[in-house]
GUMARFI-790627 format. One record per residue (C-alpha): x, z, y; residue in one letter. Coordinates in Angstrom, 2 decimals. Layout:
BEGIN
X|Z|Y|A .
...
//
This chain:
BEGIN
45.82|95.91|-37.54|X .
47.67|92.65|-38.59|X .
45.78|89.85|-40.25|X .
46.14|89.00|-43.94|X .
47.35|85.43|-44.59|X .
44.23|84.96|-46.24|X .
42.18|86.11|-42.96|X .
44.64|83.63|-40.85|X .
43.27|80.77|-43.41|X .
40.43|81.39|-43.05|X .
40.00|81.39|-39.31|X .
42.28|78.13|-38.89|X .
39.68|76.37|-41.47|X .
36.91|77.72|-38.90|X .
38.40|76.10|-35.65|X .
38.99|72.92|-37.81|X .
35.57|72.64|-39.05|X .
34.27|73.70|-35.42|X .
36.55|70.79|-34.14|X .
35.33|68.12|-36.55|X .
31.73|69.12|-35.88|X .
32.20|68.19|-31.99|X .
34.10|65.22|-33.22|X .
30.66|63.95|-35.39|X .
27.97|65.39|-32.92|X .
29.86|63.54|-30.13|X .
29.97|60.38|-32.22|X .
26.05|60.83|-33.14|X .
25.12|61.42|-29.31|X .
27.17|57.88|-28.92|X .
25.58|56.34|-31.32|X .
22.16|57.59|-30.21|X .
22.62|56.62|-26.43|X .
24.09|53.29|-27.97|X .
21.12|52.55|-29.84|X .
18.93|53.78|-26.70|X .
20.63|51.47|-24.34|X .
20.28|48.45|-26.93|X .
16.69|49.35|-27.52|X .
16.06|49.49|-23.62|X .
17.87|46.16|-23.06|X .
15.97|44.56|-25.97|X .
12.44|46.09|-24.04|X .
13.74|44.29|-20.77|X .
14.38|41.01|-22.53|X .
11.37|40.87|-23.99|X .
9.85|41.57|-20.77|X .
11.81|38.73|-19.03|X .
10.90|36.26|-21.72|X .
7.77|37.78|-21.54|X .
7.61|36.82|-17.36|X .
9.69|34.08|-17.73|X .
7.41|32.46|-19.89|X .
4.77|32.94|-17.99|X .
6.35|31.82|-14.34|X .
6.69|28.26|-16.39|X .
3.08|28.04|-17.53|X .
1.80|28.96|-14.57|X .
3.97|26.00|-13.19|X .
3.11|23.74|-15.64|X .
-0.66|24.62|-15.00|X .
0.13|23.92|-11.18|X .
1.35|20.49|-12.09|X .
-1.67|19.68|-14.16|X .
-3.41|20.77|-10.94|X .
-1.84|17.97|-8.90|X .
-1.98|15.50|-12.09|X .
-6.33|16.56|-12.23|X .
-6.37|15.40|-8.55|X .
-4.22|13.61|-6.75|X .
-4.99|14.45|-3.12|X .
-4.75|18.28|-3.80|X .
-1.56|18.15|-1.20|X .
-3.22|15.65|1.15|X .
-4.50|17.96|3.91|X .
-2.06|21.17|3.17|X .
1.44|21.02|1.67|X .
2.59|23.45|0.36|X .
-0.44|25.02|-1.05|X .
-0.76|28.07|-3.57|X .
-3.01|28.33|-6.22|X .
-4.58|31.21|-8.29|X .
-3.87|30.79|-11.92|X .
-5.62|33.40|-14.04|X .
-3.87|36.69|-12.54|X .
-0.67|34.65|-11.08|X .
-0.07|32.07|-8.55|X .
1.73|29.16|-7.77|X .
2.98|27.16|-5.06|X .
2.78|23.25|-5.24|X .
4.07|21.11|-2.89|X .
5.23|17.18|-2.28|X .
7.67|15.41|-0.95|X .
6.50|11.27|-0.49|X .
9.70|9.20|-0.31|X .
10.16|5.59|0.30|X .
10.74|4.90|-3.40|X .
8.90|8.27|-5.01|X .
6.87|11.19|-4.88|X .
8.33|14.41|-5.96|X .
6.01|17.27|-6.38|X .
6.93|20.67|-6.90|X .
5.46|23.80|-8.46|X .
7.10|27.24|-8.25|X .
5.61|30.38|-9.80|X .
7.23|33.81|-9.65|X .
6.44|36.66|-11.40|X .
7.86|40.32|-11.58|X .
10.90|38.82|-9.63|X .
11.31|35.68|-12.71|X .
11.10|32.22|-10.90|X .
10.43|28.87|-12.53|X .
10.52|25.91|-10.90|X .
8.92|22.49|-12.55|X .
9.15|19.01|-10.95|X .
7.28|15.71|-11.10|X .
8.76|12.38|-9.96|X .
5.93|9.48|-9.25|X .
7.19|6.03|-8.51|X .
6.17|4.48|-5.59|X .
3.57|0.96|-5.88|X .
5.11|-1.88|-5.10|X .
4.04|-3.35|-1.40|X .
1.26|-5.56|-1.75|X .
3.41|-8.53|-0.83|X .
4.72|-8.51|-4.41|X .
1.36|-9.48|-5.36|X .
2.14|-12.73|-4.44|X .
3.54|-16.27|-5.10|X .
4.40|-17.34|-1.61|X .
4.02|-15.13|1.94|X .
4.84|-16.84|5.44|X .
4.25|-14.52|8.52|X .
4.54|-17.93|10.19|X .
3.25|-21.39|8.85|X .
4.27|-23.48|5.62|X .
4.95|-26.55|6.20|X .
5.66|-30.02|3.88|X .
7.07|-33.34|4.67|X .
9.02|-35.69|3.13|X .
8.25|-39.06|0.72|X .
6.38|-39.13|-2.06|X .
6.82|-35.50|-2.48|X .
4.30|-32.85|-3.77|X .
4.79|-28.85|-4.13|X .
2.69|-26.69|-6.03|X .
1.74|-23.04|-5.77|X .
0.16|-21.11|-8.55|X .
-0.94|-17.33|-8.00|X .
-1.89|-16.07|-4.30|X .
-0.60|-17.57|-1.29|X .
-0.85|-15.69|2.11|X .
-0.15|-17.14|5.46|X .
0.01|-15.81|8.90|X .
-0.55|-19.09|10.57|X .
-1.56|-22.37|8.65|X .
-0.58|-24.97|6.54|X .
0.25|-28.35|7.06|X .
1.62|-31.18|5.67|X .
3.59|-34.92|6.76|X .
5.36|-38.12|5.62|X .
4.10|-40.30|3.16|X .
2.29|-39.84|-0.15|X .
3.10|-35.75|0.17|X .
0.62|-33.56|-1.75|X .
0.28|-29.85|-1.95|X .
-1.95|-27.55|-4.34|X .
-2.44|-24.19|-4.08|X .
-4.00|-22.15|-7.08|X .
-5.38|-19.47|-4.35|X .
-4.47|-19.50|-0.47|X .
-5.79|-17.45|2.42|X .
-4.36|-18.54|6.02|X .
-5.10|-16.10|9.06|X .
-3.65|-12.98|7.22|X .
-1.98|-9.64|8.98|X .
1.34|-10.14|9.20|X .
1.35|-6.60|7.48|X .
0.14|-8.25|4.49|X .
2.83|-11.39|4.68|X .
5.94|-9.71|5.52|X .
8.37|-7.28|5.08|X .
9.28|-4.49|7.42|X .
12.69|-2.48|7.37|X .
11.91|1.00|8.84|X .
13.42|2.21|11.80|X .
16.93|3.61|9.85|X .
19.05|4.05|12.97|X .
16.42|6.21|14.41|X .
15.88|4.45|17.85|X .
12.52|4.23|17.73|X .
12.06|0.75|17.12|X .
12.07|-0.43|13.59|X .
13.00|-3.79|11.79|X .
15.70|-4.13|14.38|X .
18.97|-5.82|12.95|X .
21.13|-2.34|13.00|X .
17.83|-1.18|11.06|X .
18.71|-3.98|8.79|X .
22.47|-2.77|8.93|X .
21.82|1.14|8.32|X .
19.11|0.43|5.72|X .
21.46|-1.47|3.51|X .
24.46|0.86|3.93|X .
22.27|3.67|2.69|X .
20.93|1.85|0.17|X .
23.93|0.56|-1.40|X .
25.48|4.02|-1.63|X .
22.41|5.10|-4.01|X .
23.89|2.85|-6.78|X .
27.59|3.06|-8.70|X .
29.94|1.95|-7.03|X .
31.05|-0.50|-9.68|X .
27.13|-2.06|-9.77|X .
27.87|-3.02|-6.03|X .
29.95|-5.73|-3.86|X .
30.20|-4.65|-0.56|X .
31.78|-7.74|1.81|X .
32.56|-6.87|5.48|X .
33.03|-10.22|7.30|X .
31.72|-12.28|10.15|X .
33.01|-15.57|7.90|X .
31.43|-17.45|4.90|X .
31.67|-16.06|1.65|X .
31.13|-17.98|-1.58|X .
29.72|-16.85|-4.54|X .
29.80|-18.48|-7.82|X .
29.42|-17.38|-11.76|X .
32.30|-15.24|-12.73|X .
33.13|-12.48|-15.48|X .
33.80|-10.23|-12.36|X .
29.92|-10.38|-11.84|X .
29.31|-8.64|-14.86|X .
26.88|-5.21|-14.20|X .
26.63|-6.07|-10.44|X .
23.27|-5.63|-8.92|X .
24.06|-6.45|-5.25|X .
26.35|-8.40|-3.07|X .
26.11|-7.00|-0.20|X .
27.74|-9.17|2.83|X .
27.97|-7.67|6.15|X .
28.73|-9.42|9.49|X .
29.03|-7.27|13.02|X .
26.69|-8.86|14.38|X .
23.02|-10.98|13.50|X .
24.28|-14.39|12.13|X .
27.29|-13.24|11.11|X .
28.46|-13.06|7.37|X .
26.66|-16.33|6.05|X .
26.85|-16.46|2.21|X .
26.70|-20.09|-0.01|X .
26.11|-19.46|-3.55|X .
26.40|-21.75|-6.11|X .
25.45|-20.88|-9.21|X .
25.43|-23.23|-12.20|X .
25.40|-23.51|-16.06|X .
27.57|-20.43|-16.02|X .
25.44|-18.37|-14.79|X .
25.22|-14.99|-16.86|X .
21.89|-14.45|-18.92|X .
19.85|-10.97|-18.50|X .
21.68|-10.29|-15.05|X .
19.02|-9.27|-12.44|X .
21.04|-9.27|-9.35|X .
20.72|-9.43|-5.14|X .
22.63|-11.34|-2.58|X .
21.90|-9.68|0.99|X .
23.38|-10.72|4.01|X .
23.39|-10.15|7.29|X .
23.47|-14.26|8.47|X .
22.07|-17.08|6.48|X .
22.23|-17.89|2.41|X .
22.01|-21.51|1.03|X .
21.76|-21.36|-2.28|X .
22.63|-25.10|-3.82|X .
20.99|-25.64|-7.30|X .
22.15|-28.45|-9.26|X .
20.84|-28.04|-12.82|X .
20.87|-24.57|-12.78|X .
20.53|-22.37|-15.96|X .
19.25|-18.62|-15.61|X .
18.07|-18.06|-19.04|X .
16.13|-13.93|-18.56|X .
18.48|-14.05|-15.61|X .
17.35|-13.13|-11.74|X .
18.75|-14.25|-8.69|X .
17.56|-12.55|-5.72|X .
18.34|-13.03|-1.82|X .
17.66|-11.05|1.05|X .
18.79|-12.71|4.10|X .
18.65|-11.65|8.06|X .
18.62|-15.64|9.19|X .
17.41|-18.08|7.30|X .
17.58|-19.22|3.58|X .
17.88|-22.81|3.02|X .
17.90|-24.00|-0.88|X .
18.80|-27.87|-1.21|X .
18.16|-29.11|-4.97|X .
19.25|-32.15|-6.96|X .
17.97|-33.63|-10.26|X .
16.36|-30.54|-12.70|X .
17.25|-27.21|-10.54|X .
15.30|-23.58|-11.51|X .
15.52|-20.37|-9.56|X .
14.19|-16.61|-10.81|X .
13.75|-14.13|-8.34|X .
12.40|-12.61|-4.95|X .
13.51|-14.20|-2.45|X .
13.13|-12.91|1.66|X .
14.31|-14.51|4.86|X .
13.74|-12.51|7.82|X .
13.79|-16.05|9.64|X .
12.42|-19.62|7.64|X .
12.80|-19.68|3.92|X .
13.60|-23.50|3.86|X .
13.34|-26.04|0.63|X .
14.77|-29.58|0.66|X .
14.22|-31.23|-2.68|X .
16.21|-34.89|-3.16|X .
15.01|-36.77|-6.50|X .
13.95|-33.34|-8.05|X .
12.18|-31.67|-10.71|X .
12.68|-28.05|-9.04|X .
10.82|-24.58|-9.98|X .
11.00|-21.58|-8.52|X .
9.27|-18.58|-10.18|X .
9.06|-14.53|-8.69|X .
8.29|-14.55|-4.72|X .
9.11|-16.07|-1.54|X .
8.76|-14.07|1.29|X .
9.37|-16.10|4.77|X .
9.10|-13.82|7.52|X .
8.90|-16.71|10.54|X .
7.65|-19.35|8.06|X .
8.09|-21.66|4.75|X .
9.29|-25.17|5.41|X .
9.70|-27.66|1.86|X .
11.01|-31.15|2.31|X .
10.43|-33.64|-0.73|X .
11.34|-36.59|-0.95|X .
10.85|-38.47|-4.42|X .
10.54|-34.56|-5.54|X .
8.44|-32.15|-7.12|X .
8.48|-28.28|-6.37|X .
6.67|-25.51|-8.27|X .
6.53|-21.89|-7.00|X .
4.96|-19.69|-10.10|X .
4.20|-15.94|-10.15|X .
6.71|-13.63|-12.06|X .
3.76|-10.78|-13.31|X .
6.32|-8.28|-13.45|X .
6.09|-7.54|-9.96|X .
3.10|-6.02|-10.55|X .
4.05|-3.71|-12.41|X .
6.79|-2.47|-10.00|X .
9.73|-4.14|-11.33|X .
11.01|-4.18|-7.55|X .
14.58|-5.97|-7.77|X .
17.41|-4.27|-6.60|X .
17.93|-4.34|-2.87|X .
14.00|-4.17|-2.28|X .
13.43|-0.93|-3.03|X .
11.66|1.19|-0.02|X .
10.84|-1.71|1.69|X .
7.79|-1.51|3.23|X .
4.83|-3.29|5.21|X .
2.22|-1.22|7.58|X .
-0.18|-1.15|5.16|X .
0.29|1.96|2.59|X .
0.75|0.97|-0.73|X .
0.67|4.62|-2.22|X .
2.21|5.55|-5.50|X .
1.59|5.81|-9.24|X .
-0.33|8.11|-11.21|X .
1.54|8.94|-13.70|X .
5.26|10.51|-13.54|X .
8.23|8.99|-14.35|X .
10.13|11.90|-14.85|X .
9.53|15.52|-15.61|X .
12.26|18.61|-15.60|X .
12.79|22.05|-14.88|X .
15.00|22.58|-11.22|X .
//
């Protein structure tokens, strides 16, 4: 029996409504497995954050650890702790300029990892005025030097010519060479250290820590002359190198024009003479590091900031002078001053102890351990 039109209607409207009822039950089941995916991805965050958070505190509490005692790492490194219900694993890394120690916690498969950075002390030998793993020696006429703060000689001190005189505010003869000079480790891995390619490989390395536009890097076996120019601006260290010990002798001359707040290092692999006629280095510090020797002739009123080391003599001739010196001198074979009609002063610059190592010193070291600071420089997350 044929279907009315009415009947047809009526079924159509049916399959419509049927249709449209998949159509919103399929978009309700998408929005309900939508908004049980979100709800499940919002649970795992939390959870992260949640372990996460507590992976860093548990670092952090490892670091406070280390900070509560110092020699937690001496006898094992790494070490893990217990922390409440977690652990963490501390560890240290002693450099020749820092101590890094690490702590790494991990929980439920989260991993923090928190990081100290202690400075290393400065050697002991930057506690004082003058150092000589040889002798010191004065001669001349009618000249006098003066050393205030603590000298420390290897050998002795003496003194010729006539009418020379010599004070020292505090000086102890017969010391360890370890406590007098300076000692470049064994960088070309031979061995042997303070050997010249030590010296060499040292200073390469070295240099490439800095920018490249804080450094002058020389190759040459001839002279080189340095005086005060705009070009010096930001430099830290001159670095001359010669092929061979001797080589690559530097003069320096540096006079009125000499840049204030500039703390900057000559090294080179042969001998510096550094002539000071009336010299000006307002805040301004000159340092030298020198294989051979270091021979400083004055004239008239001549003053000199910085450390200087000679790896040979560190050698003063004052003519007719009024000359001061203040920061270190370090003379590895000795300390020889010549006056005549003169007066020389060597004073103490007190931020040496409080590690203010110049540029071009830094990981130096002597046989005795000088340790490192107790309290970080730097903290961060790795």
């Amino acid at each position: 029996m044929a279907r009315t039109e009415r009947e047809s209607k009526k079924l159509n409207n049916r399959g419509a409504a049927l249709i449209i009822g998949y159509f919103i039950l399929s978009a309700l089941l998408t929005l309900s497995a939508g908004y049980a995916l979100s709800t499940v991805n919002e649970l795992n965050n939390a959870r992260r954050y949640r372990d996460t958070a507590t992976a860093f505190w548990t670092s952090e509490a490892g670091l406070n650890r280390f900070l509560a005692n110092t020699n937690l790492l001496n006898t094992t490194n790494p070490q893990t702790l217990t922390v409440g219900s977690y652990s963490v694993t501390v560890s240290k890394t002693d450099g020749s300029t820092e101590r890094t120690v690490t702590a790494t916690s991990t929980v439920r498969g989260n991993t923090r990892d928190l990081q100290l950075e202690f400075p290393a002390n400065p050697p002991p030998i930057f506690s004082n005025t003058m150092s000589s793993g040889g002798n010191i020696a004065l001669s001349g006429l009618l000249g006098s030097i003066s050393v205030y703060g603590l000298t420390k000689i290897t050998g002795t001190f003496t003194k010729s010519g006539l009418g020379t005189s010599a004070y020292f505010e505090n000086k102890t003869e017969g010391v360890s060479s370890s406590s007098t000079t300076l000692t470049y480790p064994d960088s070309d891995s031979n061995g042997t250290a303070d050997q010249f390619n030590d010296f060499v490989t040292f200073n390469r390395d070295l240099v490439s820590t800095y920018n490249s536009s804080e450094v002058v890097y020389i190759p040459t076996n001839s002279t080189t002359t340095v005086t005060p120019s705009s070009s010096l601006a930001g430099k830290k260290i001159i670095y001359v190198e010669g092929t061979s010990a001797g080589a690559g002798d530097v003069n320096i001359i540096f006079g009125a024009s000499w840049a204030a707040d500039q703390n900057l290092t000559v090294i080179s692999t042969g001998s510096v003479n550094y002539v000071q006629p009336l010299t000006v280095a307002t805040n301004s510090k000159l340092n030298i590091i020198t294989w051979e020797r270091y021979y400083e002739p004055s004239i008239l009123i001549s003053t000199h900031k910085g450390v200087t080391y000679s790896h040979a003599n560190a050698d003063y001739t004052e003519l007719l002078d009024i000359s001061s010196t203040t920061g270190a001198v370090i003379g590895k074979t000795g300390v020889n001053c010549s006056e005549t009609i003169a007066s020389k002063s060597f004073n103490y610059d007190s931020t040496l102890s409080t590690g203010a190592v110049p540029p071009g010193f830094e990981g130096l070291i002597t046989t005795a351990t000088s340790g490192y600071a107790s309290t970080p420089t730097s903290w961060k997350e790795i």
